[in-house]
C-alpha positions in Angstrom: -11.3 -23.1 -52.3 -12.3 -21.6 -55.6 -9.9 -19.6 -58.2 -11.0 -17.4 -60.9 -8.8 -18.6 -64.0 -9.9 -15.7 -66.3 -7.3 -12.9 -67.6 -3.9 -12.3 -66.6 -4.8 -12.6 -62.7 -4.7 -16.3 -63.1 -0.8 -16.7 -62.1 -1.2 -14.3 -59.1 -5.1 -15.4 -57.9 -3.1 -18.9 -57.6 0.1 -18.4 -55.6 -1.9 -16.0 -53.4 -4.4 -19.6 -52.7 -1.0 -21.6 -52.4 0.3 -18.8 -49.5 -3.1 -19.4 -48.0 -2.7 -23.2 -47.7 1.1 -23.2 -46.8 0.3 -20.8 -43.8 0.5 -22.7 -40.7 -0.1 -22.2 -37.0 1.2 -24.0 -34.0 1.6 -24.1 -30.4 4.9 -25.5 -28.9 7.0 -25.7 -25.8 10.5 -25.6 -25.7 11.2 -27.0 -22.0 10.9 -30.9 -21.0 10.8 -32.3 -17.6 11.1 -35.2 -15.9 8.1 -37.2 -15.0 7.8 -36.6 -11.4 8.6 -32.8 -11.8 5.4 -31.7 -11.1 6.6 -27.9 -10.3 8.1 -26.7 -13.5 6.7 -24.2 -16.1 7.3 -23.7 -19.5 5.8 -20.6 -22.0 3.8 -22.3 -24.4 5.1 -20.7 -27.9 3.4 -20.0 -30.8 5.3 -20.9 -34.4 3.8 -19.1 -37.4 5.5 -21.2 -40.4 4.6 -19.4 -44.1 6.0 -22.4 -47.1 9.7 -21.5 -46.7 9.2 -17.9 -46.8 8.8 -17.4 -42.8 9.5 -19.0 -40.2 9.1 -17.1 -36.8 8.5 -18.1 -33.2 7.0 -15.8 -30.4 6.4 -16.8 -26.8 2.5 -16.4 -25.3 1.3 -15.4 -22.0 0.6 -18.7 -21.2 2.6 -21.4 -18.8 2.1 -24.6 -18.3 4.0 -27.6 -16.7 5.7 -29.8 -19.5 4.3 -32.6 -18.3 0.6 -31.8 -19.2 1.4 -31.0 -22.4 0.2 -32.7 -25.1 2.2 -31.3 -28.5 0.3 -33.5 -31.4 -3.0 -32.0 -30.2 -1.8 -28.8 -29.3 -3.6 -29.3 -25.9 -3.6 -30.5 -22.4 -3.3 -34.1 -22.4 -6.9 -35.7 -22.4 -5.2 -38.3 -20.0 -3.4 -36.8 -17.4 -5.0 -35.4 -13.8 -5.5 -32.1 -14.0 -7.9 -29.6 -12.4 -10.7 -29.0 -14.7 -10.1 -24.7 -13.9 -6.7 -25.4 -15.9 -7.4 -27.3 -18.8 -10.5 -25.5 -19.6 -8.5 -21.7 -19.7 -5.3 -23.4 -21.5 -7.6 -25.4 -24.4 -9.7 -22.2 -24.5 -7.1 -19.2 -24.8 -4.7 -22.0 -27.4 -7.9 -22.3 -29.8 -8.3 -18.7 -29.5 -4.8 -17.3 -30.2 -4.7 -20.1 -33.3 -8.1 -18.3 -34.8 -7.0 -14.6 -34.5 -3.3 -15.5 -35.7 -4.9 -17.2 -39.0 -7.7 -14.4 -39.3 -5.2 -11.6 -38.7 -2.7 -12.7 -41.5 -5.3 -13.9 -43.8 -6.6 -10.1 -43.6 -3.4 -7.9 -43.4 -2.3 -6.5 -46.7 1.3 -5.5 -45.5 4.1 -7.8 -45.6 4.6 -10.5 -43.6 8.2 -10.2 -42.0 9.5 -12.2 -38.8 8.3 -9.3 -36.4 5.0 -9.5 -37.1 3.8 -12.7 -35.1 5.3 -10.9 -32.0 3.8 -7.8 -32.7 0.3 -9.5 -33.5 0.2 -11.3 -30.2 1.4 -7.6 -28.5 -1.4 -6.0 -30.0 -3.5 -9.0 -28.2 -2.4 -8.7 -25.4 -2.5 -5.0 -25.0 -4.7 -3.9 -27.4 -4.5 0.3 -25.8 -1.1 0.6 -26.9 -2.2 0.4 -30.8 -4.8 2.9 -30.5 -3.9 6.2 -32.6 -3.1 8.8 -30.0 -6.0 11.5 -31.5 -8.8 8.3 -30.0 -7.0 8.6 -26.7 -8.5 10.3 -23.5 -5.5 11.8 -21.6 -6.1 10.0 -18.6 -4.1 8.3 -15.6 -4.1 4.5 -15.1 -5.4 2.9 -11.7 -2.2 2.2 -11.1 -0.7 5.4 -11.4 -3.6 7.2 -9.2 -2.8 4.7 -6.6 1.1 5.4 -6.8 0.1 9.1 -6.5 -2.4 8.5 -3.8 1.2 7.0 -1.8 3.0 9.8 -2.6 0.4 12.5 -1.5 -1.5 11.0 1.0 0.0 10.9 4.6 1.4 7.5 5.3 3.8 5.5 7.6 6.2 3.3 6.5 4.7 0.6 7.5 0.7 1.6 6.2 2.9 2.6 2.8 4.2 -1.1 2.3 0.3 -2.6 3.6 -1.0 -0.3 0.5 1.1 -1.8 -2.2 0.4 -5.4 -1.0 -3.1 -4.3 -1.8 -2.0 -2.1 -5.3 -0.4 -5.5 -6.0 -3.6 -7.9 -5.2 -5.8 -5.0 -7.5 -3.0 -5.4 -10.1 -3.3 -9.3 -10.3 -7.0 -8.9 -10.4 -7.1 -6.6 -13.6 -5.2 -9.7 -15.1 -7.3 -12.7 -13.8 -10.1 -10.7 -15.5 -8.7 -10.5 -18.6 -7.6 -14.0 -18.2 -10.6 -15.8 -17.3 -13.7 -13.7 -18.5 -14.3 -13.5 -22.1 -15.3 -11.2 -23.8 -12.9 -8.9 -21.3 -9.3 -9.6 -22.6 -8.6 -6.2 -22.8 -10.1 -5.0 -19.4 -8.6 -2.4 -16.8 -9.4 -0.9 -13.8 -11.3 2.2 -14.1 -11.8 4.7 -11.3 -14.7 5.8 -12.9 -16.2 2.2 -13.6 -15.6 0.2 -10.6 -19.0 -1.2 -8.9 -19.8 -2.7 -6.2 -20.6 -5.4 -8.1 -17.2 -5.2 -9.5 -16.0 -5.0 -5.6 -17.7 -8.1 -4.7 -16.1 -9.4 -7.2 -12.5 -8.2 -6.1 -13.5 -9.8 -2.5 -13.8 -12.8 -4.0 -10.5 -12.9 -6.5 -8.2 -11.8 -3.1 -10.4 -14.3 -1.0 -9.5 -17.1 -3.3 -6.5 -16.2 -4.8 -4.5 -18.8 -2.7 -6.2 -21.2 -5.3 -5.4 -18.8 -8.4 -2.1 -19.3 -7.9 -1.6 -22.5 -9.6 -4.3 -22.3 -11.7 -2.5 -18.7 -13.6 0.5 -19.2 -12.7 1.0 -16.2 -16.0 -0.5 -13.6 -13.7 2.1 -14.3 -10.7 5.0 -13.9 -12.7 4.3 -10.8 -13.8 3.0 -9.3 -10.4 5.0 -11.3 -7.7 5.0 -11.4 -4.4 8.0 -12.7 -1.7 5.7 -15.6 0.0 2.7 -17.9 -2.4 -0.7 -16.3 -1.3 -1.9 -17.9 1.5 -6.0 -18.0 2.5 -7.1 -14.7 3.8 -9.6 -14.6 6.7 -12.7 -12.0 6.9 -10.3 -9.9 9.4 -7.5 -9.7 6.5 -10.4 -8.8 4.0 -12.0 -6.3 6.4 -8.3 -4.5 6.7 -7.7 -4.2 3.0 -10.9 -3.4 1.9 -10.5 -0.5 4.8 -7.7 0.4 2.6 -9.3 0.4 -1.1 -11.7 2.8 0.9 -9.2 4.8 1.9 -7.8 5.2 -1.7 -11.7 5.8 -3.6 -12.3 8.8 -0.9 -8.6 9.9 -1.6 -9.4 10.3 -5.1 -12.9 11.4 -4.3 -11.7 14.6 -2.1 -8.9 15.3 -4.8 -11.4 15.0 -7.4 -9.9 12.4 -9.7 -13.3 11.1 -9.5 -17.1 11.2 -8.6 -17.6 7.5 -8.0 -18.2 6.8 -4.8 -18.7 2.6 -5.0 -18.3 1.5 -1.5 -21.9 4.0 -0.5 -23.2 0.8 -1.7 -20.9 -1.8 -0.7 -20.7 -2.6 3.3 -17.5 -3.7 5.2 -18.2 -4.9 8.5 -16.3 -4.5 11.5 -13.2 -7.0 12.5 -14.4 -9.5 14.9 -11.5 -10.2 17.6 -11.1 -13.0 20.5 -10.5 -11.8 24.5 -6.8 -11.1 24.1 -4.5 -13.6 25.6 -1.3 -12.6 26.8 1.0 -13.9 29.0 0.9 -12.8 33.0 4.3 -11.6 34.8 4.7 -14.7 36.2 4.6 -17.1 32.8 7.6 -13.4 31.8 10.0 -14.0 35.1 9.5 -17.8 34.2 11.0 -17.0 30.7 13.5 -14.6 31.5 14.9 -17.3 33.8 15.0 -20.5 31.6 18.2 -21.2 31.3 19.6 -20.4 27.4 23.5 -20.9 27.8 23.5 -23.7 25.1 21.4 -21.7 23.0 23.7 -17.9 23.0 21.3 -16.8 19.8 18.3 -17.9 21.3 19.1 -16.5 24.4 19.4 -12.7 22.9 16.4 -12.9 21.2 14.8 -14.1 24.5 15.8 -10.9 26.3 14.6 -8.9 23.3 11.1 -10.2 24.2 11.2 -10.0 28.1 12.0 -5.7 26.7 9.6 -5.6 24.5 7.5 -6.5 27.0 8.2 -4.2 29.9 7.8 -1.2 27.6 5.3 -2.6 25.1 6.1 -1.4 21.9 4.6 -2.6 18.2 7.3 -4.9 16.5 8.5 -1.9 13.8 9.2 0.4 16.3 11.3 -2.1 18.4 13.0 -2.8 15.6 14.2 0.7 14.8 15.1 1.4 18.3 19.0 2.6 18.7 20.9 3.6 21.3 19.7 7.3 21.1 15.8 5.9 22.0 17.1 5.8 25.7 16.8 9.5 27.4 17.3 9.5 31.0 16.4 6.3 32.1 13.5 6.1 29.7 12.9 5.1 26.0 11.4 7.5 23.9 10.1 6.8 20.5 7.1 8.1 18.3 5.2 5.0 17.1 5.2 4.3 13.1 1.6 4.0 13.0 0.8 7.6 14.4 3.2 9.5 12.5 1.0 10.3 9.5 -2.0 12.5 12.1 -1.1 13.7 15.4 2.5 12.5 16.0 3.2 11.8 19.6 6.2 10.5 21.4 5.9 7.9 23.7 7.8 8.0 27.2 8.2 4.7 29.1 10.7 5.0 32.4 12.8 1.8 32.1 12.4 -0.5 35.5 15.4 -3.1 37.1 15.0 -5.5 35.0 14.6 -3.4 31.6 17.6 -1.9 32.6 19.8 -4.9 33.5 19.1 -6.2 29.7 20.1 -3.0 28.2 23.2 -3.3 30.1 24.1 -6.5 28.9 24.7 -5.1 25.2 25.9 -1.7 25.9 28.9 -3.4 23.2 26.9 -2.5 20.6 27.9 0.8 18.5 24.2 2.2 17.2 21.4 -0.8 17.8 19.8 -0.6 20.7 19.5 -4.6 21.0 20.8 -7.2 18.7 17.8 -7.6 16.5 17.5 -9.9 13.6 14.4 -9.6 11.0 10.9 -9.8 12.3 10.4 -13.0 10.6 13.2 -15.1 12.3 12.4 -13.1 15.4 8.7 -14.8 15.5 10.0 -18.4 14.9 13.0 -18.0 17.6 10.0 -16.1 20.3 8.1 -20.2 19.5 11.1 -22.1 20.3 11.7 -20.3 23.2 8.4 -21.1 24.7 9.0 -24.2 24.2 12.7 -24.1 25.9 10.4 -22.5 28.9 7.6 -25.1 29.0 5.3 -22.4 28.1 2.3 -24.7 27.0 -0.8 -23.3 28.7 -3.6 -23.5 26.7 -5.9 -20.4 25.7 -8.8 -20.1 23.3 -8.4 -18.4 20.1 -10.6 -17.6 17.0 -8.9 -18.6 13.9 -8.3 -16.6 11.9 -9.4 -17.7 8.6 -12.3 -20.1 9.5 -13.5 -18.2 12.7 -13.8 -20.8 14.5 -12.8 -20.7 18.3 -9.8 -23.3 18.6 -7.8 -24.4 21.5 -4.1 -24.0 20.8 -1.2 -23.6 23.8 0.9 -20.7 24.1 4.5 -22.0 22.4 3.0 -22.7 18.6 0.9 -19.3 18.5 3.4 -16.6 20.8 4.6 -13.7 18.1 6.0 -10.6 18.8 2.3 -9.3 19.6 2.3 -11.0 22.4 5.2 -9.0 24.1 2.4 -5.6 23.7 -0.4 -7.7 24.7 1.9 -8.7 27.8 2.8 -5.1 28.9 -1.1 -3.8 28.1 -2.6 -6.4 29.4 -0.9 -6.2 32.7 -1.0 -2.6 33.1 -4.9 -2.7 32.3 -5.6 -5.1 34.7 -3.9 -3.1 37.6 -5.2 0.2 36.5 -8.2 -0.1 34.4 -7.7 3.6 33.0 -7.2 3.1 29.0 -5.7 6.8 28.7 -3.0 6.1 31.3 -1.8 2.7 29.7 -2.2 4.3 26.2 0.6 7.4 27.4 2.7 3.9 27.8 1.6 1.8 24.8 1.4 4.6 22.2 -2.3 3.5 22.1 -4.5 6.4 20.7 -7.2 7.9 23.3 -10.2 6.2 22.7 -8.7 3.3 21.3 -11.3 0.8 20.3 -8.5 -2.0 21.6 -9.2 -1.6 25.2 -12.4 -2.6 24.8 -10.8 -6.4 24.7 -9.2 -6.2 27.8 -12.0 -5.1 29.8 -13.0 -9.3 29.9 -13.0 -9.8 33.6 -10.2 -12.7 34.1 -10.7 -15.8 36.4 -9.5 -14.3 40.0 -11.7 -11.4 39.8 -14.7 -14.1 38.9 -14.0 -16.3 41.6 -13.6 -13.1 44.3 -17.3 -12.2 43.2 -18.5 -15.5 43.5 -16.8 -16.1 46.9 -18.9 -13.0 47.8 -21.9 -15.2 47.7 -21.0 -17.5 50.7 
């Protein structure tokens, strides 16, 4: 570097050159791990040293495990297994933090204090805030639309909490853009802007973003979710991309926009297997398996022998109380239709419905002795199992699509119970509207459709017909 030495500058031209060389940048953790400790995470730091007139240290949005850090380079270790996804984003977003920390205080003609390293990586990371109020367009946020779309628009419960897993995935998107597309660090979702190029892209982020989750680990901390994404079959996509559609015409009829993205972006129908459920038979059989060593198991069994003699979806069972039982008869109005047409559902309780209900009349409010849906899915499996329920039905998988062969015990849910009671009924009756008064099914319900596969004794009557 050059100085001018001319005039009575000279003194000042020089310590401002020995500030310059004495400013230093550098990326640290704080955390160490053991070796094998391949889960940890630590916020990579960045420490903005100034001769010995600063010293300040202010963390980044970036985490890494200990272990792959390399702190004389600054950098993932050269030498250590890594995916390439990971290495790449880290060395790239380290190199570019050091540059625009060195430019920024090199160019500032303020003074340096030990705030301003935190407030220059702030202003990185979300650049909006800094912009002068007068240059702002009063406008909401994606996110706030889509809170407001929850509040206003007629939901259930259960549709309600579907919607924010999807707010949440859209959320973690806006991030992964910012994180991995450069040129884009300050991106957001736009009602106005979205594509469906930029929905393609979406499709693809909440497709794969069982395999984001370890590479940005940043981008799950600060939009979590209770259980690691897991991956997400075309079904799954088809439902939530059902729901994003829901939200652009909700904000198309309330005019909070005139895009209209998805009259260029298709979403196909859900492709389903023939049901399976289990006959009355494979239900008596259950029912009767002996469950005295097993008193917890045992209550949760006659739970699902209910559920299946009046066919209920999981949420509404779960809800049930004592009050649901009017005259020999449960009466509910499912979750799911509450937000158009509500309509309660009657189902006359028979013997054995009955005799169950009898057995925990103890209870003060609950209806039944019902645990959380989760541990009520694991304990329907291992009853199966108790019962030697093993027959083996074709399925399509749900992820790959691919038709598998998998036997009753490791695939029975809660579902199953419904599928039980419709399945039954249909196969007696054949009259969709009568077993949808039962099932809570709406008329025309595009579900019947499934069970109208003609099972094995009505095949071999026709063939026999042939003798």
């Amino acid at each position: 570097m050059k100085f001018s030495m001319c005039g009575e500058n000279v003194g000042k031209t020089i310590i401002f050159a020995l500030n310059q060389t004495a400013m230093k940048v550098t990326l640290i953790i704080k955390k160490t791990a053991k070796r094998t400790d391949i889960n940890s995470q630590a916020t990579i730091y960045v420490r903005l040293r100034d001769g010995r007139r600063l010293d300040s240290v202010a963390p980044t949005n970036l985490i890494i495990n200990p272990n792959l850090w390399d702190d004389k380079s600054e950098s993932v270790k050269s030498k250590i297994v890594c995916s390439d996804e990971l290495r790449s984003y880290i060395n790239d977003e380290t190199r570019k933090l050091k540059s625009i920390l060195e430019k920024e205080f090199q160019s500032t003609k303020e003074e340096i204090g030990k705030e301003w390293l935190k407030q220059t990586l702030d202003k990185y990371y979300n650049p909006t805030k800094y912009i002068p109020k007068e240059e702002l367009i009063v406008k909401p946020s994606f996110e706030q639309l889509f809170n407001e779309f929850l509040i206003k628009h007629k939901l259930s419960d259960v549709r309600i909490k579907n919607f924010k897993v999807v707010r949440r995935a859209l959320l973690r998107y806006e991030l992964y853009v910012r994180f991995t597309q450069k040129g884009q660090k300050s991106f957001v979702l736009d009602i106005d802007k979205i594509t469906p190029d930029t929905l393609r892209d979406m499709w693809d982020f909440i497709e794969n973003e069982h395999k984001y989750y370890e590479l940005y680990p940043a981008i799950y901390e600060s939009i979590p979710e209770k259980r690691i994404p897991q991956p997400r079959g075309k079904n799954t996509l088809i439902d939530c991309f059902s729901r994003i559609r829901t939200f652009f015409i909700w904000c198309y009829d309330n005019k909070k926009t005139t895009n209209k993205p998805f009259n260029d972006f298709h979403i196909a129908e859900c492709t389903y297997g023939t049901p399976y459920y289990i006959t009355i038979d494979e239900r008596n059989r259950l029912y009767k398996t002996n469950l005295k060593n097993h008193h917890q198991l045992a209550k949760q069994r006659d739970i699902f022998v209910f559920q299946c003699l009046i066919g209920c979806r999981v949420g509404d069972l779960l809800k049930m109380k004592k009050n649901n039982r009017i005259n020999d008869a449960i009466e509910y109005v499912p979750q799911k239709t509450r937000e158009g047409r509500p309509l309660t559902v009657r189902v006359p309780l028979n013997v054995t419905a009955k005799e169950i209900l009898e057995r925990y009349k103890y209870l003060d409010e609950k209806l039944l002795p019902f645990i959380s849906e989760q541990k009520y899915n694991v304990a329907i499996k291992r009853m199966f199992l108790a019962a030697r329920l093993k027959r083996m039905v074709t399925i399509i998988n749900p992820t790959t699509r691919e038709e598998e062969k998998r036997p009753l015990n490791e695939i029975a849910s809660s579902h199953l119970a419904r599928r039980c009671f419709v399945g039954n009924l249909y196969k007696q009756v054949k009259d969709p509207n009568l077993v949808g008064a039962l099932s809570g099914h709406k008329e025309g319900s595009k579900a019947f459709a499934r069970y109208r596969e003609i099972d094995e004794e009505m095949k071999k009557d026709l063939v026999n017909l042939l003798d």
